[in-house]
GUSE-753584 format. One record per atom (N, C-alpha, C): residue in one letter; chain; atom name; x, y, z. Coordinates in Angstrom, 2 decimals, padded with zeros to 5 digits. Layout:
N
<r><code>A</code><unit>A</unit><site>CA</site><x>X</x><y>Y</y><z>Z</z></r>
...
END
This chain:
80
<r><code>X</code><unit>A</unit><site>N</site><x>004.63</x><y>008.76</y><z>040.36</z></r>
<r><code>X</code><unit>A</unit><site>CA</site><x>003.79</x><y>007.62</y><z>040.15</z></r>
<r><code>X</code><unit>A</unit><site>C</site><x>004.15</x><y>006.99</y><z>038.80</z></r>
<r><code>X</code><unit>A</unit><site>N</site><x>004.52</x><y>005.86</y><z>038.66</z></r>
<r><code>X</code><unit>A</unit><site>CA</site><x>004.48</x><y>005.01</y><z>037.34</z></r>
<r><code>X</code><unit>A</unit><site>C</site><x>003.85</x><y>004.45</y><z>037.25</z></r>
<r><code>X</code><unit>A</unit><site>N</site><x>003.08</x><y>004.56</y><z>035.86</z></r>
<r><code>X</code><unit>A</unit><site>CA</site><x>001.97</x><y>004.04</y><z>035.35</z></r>
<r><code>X</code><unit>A</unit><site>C</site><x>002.53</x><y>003.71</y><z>034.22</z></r>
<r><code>X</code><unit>A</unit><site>N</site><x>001.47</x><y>002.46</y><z>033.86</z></r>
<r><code>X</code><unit>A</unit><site>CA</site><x>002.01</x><y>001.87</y><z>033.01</z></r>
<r><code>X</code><unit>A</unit><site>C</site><x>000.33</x><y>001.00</y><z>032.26</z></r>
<r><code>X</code><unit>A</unit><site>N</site><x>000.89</x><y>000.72</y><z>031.07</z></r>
<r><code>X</code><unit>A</unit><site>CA</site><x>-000.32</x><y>000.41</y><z>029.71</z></r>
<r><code>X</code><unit>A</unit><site>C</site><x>000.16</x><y>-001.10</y><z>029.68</z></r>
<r><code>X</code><unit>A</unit><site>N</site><x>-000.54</x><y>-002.01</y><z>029.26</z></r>
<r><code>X</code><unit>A</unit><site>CA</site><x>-000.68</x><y>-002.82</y><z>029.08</z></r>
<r><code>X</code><unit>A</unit><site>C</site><x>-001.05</x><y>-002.95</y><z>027.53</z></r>
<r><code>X</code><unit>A</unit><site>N</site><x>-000.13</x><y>-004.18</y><z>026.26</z></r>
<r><code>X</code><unit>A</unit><site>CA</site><x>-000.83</x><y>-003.84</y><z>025.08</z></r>
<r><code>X</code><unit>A</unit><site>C</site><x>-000.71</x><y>-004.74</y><z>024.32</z></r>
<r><code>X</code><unit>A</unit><site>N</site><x>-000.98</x><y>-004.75</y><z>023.65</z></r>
<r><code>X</code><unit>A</unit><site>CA</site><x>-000.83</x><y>-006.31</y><z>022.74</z></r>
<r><code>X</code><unit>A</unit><site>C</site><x>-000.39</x><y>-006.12</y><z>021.14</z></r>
<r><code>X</code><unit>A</unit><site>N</site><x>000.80</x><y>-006.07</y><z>020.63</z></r>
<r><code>X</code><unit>A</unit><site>CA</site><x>001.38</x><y>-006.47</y><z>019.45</z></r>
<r><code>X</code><unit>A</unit><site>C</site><x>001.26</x><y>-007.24</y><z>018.64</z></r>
<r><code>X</code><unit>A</unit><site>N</site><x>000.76</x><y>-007.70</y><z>017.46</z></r>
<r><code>X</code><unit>A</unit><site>CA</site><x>000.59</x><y>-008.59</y><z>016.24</z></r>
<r><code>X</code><unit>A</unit><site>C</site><x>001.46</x><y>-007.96</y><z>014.94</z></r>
<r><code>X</code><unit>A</unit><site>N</site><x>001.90</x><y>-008.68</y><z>014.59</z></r>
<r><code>X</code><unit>A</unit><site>CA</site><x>002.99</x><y>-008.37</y><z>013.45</z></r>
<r><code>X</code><unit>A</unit><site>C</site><x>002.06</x><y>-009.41</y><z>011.83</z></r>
<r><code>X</code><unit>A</unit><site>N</site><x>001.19</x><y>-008.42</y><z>011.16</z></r>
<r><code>X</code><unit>A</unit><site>CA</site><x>001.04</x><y>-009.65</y><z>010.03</z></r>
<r><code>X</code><unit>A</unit><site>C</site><x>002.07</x><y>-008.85</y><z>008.63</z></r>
<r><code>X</code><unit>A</unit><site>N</site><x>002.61</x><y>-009.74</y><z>008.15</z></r>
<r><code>X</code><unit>A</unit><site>CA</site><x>003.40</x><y>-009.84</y><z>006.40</z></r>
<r><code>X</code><unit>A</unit><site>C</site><x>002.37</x><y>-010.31</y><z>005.79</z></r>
<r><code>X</code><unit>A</unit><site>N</site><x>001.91</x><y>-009.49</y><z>004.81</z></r>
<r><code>X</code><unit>A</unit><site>CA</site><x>000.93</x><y>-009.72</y><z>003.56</z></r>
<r><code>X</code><unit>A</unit><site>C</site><x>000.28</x><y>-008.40</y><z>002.88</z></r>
<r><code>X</code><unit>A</unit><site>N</site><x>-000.41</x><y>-008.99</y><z>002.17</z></r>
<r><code>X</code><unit>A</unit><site>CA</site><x>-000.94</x><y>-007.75</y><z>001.02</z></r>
<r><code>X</code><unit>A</unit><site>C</site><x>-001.72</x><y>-007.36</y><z>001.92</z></r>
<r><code>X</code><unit>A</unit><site>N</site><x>-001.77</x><y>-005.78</y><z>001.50</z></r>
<r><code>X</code><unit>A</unit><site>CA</site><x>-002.90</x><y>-004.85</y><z>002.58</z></r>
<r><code>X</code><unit>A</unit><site>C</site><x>-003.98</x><y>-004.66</y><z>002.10</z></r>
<r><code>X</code><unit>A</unit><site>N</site><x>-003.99</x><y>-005.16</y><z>000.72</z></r>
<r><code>X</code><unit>A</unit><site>CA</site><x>-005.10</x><y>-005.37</y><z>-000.10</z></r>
<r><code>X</code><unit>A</unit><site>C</site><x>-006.61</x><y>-005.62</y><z>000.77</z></r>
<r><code>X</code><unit>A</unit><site>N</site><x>-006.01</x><y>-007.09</y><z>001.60</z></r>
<r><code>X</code><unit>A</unit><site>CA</site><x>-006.91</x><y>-008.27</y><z>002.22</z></r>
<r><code>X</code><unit>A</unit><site>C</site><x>-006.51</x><y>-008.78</y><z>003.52</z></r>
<r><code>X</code><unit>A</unit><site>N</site><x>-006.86</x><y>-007.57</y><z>004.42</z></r>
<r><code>X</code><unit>A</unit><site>CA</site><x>-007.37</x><y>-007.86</y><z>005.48</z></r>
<r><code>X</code><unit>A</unit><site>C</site><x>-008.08</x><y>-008.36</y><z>006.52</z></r>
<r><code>X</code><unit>A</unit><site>N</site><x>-008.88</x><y>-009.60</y><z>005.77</z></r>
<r><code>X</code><unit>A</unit><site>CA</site><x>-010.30</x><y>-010.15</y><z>006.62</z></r>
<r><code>X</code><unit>A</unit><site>C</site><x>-009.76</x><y>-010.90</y><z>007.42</z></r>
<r><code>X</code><unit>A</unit><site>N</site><x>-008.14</x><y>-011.07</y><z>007.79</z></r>
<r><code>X</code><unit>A</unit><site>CA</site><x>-008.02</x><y>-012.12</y><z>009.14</z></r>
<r><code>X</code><unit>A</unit><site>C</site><x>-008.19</x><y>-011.04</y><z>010.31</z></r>
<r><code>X</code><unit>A</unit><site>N</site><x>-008.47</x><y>-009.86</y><z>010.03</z></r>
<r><code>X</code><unit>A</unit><site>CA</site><x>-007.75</x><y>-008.99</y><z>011.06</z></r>
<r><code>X</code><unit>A</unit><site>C</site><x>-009.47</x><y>-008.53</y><z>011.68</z></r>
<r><code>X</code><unit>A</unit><site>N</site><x>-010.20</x><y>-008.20</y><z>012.51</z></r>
<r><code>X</code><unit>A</unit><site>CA</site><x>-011.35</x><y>-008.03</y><z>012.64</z></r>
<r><code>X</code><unit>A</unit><site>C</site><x>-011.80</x><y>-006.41</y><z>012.93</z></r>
<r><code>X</code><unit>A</unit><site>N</site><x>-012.73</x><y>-006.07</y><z>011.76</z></r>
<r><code>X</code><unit>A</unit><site>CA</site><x>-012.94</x><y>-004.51</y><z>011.62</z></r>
<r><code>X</code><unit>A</unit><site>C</site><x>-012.90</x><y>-004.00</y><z>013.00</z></r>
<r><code>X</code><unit>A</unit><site>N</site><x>-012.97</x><y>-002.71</y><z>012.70</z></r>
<r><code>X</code><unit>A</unit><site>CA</site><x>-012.89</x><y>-001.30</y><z>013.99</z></r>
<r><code>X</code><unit>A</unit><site>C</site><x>-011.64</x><y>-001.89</y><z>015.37</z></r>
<r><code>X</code><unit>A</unit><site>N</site><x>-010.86</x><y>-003.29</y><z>014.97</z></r>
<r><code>X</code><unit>A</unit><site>CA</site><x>-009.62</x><y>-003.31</y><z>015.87</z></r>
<r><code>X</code><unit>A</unit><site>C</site><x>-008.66</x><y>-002.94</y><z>016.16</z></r>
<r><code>X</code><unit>A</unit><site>N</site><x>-008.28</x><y>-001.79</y><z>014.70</z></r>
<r><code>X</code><unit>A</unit><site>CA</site><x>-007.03</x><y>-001.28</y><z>014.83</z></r>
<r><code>X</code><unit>A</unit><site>C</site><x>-006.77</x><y>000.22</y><z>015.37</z></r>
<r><code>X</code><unit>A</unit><site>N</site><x>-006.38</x><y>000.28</y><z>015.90</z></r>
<r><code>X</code><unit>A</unit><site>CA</site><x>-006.13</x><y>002.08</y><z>016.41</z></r>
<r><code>X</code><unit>A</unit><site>C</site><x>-005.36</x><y>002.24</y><z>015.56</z></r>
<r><code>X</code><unit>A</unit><site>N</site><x>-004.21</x><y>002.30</y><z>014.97</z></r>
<r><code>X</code><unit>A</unit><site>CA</site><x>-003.14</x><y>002.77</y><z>014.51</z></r>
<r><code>X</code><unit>A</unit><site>C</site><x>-002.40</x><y>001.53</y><z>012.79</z></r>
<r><code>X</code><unit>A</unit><site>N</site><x>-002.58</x><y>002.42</y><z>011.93</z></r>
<r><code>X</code><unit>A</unit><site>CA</site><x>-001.94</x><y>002.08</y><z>011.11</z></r>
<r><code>X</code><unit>A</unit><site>C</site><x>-000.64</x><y>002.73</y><z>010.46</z></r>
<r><code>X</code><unit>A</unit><site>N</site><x>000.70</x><y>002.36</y><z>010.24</z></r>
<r><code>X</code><unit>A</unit><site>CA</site><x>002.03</x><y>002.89</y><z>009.79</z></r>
<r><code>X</code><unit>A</unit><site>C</site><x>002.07</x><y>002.18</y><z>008.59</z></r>
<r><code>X</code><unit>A</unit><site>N</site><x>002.16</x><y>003.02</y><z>007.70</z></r>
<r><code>X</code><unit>A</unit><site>CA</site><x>002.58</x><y>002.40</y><z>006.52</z></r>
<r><code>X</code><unit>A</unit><site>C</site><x>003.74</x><y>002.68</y><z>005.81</z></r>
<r><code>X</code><unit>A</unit><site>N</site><x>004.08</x><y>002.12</y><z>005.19</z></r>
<r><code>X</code><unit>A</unit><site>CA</site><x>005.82</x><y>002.75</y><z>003.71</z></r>
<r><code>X</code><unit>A</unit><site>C</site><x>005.16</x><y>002.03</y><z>002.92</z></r>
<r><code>X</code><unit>A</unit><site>N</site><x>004.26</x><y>002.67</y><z>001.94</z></r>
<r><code>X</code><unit>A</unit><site>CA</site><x>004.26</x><y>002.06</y><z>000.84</z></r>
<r><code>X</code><unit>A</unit><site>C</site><x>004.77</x><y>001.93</y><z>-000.36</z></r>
<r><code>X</code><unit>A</unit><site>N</site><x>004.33</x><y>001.26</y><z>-001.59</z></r>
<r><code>X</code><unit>A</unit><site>CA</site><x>005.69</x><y>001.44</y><z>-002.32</z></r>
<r><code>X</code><unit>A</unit><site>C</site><x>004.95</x><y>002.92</y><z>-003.26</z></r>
<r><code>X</code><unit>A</unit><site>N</site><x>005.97</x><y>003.67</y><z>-003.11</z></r>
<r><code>X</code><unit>A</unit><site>CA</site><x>005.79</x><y>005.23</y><z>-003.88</z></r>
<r><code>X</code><unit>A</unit><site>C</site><x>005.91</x><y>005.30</y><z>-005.42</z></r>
<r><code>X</code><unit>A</unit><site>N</site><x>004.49</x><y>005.62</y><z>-005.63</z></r>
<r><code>X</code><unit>A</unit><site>CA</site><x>004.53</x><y>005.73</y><z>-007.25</z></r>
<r><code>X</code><unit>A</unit><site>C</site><x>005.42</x><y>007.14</y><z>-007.97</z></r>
<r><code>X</code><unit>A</unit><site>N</site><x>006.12</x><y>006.61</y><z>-009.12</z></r>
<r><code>X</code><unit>A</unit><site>CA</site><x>007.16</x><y>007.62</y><z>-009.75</z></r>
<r><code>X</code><unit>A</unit><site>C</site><x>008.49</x><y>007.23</y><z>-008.97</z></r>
<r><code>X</code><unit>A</unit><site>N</site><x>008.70</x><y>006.30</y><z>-008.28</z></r>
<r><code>X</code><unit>A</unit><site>CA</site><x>010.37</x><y>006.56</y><z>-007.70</z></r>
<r><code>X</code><unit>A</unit><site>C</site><x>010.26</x><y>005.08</y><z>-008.36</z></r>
<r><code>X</code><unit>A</unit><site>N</site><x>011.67</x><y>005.52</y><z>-009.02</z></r>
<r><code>X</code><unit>A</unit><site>CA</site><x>011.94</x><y>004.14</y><z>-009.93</z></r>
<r><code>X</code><unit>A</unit><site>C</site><x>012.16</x><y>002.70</y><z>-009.51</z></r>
<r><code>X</code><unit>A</unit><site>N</site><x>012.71</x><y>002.75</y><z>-008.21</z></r>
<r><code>X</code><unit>A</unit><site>CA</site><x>012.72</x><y>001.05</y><z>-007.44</z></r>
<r><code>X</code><unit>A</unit><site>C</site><x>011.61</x><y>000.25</y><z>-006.91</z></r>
<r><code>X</code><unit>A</unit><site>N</site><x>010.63</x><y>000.82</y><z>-007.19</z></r>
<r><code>X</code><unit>A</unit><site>CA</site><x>009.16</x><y>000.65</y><z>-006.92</z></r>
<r><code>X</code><unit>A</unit><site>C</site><x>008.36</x><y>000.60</y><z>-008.53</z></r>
<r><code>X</code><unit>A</unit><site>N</site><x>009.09</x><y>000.70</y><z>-009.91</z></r>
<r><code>X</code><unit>A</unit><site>CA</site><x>008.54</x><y>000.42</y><z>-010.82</z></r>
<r><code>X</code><unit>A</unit><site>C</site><x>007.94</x><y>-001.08</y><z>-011.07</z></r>
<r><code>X</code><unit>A</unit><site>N</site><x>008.57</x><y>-001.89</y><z>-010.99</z></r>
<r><code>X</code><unit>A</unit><site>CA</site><x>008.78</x><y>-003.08</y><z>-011.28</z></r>
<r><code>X</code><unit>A</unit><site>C</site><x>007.64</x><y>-003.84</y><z>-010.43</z></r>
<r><code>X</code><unit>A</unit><site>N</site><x>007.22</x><y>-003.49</y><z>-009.57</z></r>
<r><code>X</code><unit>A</unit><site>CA</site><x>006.19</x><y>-003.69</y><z>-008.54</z></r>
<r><code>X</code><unit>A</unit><site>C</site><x>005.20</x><y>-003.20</y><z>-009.22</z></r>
<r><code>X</code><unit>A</unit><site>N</site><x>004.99</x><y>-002.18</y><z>-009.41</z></r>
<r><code>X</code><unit>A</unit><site>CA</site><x>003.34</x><y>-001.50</y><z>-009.95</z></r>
<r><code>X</code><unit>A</unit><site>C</site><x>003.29</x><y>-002.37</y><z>-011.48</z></r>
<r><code>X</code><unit>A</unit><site>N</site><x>004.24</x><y>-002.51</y><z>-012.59</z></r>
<r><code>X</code><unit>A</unit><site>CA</site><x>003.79</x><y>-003.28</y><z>-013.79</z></r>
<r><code>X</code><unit>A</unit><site>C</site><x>003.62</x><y>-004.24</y><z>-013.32</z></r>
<r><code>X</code><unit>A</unit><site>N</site><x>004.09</x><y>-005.52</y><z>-012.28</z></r>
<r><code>X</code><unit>A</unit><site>CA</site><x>003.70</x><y>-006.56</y><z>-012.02</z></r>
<r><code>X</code><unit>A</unit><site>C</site><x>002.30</x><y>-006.35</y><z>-011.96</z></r>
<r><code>X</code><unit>A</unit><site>N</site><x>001.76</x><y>-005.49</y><z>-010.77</z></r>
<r><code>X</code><unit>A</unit><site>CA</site><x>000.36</x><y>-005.39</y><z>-010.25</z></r>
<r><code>X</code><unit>A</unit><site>C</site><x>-000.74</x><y>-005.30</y><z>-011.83</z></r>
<r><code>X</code><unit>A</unit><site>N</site><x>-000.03</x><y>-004.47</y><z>-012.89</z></r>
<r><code>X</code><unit>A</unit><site>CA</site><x>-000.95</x><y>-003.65</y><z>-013.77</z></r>
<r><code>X</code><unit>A</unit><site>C</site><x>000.50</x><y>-003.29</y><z>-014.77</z></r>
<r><code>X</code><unit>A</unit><site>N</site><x>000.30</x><y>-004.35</y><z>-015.61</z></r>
<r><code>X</code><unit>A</unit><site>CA</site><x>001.04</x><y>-004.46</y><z>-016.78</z></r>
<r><code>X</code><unit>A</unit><site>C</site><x>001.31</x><y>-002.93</y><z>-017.35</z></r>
<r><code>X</code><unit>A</unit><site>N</site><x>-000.13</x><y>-002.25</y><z>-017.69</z></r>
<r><code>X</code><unit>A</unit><site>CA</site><x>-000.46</x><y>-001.11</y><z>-018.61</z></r>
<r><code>X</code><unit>A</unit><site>C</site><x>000.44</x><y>-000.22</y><z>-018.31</z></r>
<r><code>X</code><unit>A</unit><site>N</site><x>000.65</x><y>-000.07</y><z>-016.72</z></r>
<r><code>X</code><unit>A</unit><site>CA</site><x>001.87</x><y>000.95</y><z>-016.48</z></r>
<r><code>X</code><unit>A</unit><site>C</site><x>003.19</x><y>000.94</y><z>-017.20</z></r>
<r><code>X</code><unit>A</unit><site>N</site><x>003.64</x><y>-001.13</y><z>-017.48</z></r>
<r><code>X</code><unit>A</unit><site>CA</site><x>004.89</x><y>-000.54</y><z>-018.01</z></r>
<r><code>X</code><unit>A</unit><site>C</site><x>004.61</x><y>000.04</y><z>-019.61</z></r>
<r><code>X</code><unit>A</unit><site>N</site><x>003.74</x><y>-000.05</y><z>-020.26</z></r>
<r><code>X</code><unit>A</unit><site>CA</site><x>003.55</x><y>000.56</y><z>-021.27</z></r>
<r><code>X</code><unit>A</unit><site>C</site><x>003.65</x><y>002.52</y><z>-021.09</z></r>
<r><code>X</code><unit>A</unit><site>N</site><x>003.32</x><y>002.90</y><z>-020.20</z></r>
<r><code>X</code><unit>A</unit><site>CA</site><x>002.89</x><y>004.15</y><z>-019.40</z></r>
<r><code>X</code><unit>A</unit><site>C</site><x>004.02</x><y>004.95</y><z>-019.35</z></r>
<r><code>X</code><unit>A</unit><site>N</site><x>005.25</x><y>003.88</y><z>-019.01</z></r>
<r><code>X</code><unit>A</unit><site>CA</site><x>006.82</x><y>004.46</y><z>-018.47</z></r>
<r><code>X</code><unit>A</unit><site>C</site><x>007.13</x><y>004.76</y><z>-019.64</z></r>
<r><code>X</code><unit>A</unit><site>N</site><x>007.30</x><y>003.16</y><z>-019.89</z></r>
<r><code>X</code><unit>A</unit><site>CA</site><x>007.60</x><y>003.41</y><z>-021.48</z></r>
<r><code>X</code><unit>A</unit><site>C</site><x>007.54</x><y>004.78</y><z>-022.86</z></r>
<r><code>X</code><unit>A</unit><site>N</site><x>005.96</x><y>004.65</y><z>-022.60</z></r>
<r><code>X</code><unit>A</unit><site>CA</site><x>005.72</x><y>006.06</y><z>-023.27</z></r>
<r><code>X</code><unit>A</unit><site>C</site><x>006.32</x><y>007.19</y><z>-022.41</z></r>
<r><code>X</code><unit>A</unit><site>N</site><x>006.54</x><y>007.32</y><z>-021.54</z></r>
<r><code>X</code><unit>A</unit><site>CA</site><x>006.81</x><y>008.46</y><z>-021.01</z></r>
<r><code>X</code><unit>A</unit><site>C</site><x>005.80</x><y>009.47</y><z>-020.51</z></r>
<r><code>X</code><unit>A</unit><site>N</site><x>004.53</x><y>009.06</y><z>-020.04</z></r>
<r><code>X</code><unit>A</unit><site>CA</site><x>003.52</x><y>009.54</y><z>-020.09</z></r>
<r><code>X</code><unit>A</unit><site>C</site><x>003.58</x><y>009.32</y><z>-018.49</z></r>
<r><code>X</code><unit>A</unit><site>N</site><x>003.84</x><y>010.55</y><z>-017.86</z></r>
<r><code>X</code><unit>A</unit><site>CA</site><x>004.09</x><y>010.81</y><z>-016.01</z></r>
<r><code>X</code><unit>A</unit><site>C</site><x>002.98</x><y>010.71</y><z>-015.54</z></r>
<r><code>X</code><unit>A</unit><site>N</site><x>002.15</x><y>011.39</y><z>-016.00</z></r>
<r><code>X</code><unit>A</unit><site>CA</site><x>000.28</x><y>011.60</y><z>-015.18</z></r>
<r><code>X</code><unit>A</unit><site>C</site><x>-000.31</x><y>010.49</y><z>-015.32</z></r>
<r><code>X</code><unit>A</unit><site>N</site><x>-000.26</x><y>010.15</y><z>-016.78</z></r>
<r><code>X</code><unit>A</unit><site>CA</site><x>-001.24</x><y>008.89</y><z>-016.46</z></r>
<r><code>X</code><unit>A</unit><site>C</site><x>-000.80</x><y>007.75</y><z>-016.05</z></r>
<r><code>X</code><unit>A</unit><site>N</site><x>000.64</x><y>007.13</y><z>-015.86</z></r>
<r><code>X</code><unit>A</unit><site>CA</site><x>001.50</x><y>006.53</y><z>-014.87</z></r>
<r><code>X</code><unit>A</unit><site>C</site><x>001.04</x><y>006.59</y><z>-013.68</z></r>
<r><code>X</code><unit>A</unit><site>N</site><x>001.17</x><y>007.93</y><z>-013.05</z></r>
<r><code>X</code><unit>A</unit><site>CA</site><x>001.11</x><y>008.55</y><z>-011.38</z></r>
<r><code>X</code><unit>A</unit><site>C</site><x>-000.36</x><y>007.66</y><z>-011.19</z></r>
<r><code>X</code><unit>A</unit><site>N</site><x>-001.36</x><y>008.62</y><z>-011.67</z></r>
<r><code>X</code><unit>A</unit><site>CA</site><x>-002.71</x><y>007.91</y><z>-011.47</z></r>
<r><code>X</code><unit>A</unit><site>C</site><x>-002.87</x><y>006.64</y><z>-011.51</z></r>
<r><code>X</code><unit>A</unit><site>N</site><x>-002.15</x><y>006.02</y><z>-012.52</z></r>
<r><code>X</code><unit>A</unit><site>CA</site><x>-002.53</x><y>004.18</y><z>-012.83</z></r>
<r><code>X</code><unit>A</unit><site>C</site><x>-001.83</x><y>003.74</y><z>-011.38</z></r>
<r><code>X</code><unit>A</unit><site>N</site><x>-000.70</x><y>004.28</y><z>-011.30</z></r>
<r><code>X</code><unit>A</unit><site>CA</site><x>-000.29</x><y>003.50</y><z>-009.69</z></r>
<r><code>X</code><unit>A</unit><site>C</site><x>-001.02</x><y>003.95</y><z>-008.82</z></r>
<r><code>X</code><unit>A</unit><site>N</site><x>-001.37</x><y>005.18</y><z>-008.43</z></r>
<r><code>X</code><unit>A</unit><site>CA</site><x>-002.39</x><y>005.31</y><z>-007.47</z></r>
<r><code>X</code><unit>A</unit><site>C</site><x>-003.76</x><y>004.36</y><z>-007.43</z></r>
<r><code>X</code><unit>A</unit><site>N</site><x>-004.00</x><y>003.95</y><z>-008.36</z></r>
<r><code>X</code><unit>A</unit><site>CA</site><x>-005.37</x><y>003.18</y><z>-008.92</z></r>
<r><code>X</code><unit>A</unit><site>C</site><x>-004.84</x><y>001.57</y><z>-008.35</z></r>
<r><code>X</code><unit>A</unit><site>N</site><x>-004.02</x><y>001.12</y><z>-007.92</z></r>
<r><code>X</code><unit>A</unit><site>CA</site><x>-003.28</x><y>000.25</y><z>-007.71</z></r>
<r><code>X</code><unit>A</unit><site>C</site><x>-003.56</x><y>000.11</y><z>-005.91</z></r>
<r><code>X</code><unit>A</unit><site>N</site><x>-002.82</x><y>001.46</y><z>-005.14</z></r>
<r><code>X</code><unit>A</unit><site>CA</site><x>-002.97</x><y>001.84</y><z>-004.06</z></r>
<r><code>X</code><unit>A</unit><site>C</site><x>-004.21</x><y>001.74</y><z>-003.08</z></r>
<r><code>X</code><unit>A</unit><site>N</site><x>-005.24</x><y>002.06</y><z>-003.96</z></r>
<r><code>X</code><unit>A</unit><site>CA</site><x>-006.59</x><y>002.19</y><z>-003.70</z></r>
<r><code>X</code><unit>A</unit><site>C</site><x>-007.21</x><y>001.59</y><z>-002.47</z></r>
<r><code>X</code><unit>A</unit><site>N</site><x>-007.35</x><y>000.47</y><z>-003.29</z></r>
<r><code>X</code><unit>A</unit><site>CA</site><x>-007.31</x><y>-000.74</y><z>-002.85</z></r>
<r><code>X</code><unit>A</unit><site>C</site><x>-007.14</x><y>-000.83</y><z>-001.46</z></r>
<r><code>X</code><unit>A</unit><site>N</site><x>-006.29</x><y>-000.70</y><z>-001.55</z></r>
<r><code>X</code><unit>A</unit><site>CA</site><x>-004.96</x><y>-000.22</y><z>-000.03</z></r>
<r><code>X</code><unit>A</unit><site>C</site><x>-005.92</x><y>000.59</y><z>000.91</z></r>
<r><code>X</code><unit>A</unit><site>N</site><x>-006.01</x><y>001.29</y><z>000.47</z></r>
<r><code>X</code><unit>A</unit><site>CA</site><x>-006.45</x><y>002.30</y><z>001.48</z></r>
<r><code>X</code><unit>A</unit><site>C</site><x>-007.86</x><y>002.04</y><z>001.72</z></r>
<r><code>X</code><unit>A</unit><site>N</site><x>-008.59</x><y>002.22</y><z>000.96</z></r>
<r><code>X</code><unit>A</unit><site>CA</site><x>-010.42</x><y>001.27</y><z>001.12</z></r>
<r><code>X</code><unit>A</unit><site>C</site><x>-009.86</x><y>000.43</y><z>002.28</z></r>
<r><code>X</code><unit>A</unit><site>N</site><x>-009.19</x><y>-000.76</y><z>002.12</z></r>
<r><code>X</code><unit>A</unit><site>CA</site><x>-009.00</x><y>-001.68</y><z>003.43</z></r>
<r><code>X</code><unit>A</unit><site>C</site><x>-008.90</x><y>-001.02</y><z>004.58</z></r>
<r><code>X</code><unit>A</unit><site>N</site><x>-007.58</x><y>-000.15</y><z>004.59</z></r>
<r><code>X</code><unit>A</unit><site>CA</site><x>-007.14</x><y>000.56</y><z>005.61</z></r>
<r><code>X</code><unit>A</unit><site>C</site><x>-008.22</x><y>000.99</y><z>006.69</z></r>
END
């Protein structure tokens, strides 16, 4: 027997920040790659967001870096 689902695809590009085009409890499934705090090609992204970090690198100060980008993420995920 083949059976088969029926389903509907939407593709949005934007901050995950701000979601209100999208209408609560609609999503089954979220995939994310976000950008990973501490891997260096993803620096330049988090000081944009929150200046203080590049001060953070700068100093060399890992933890409170890690956390300030996570504090960044947040956000993110609350939406989610």
């Amino acid at each position: 027997m083949d059976r088969q689902m029926e389903t509907n695809h939407r593709l949005y590009v934007s901050d995950a920040r701000d979601l209100s085009r999208i209408q609560n409890q609609s999503v089954d499934l979220v995939v994310t790659s976000p950008p990973y705090p501490m891997i260096e090609m993803w620096d330049e992204l988090f000081v944009r967001l929150e200046p203080r970090i590049g001060s953070l690198l700068e100093e060399n100060r890992g933890p409170a870096c890690f956390q300030a980008m996570h504090e960044q993420l947040d956000p993110v995920w609350r939406e989610l």
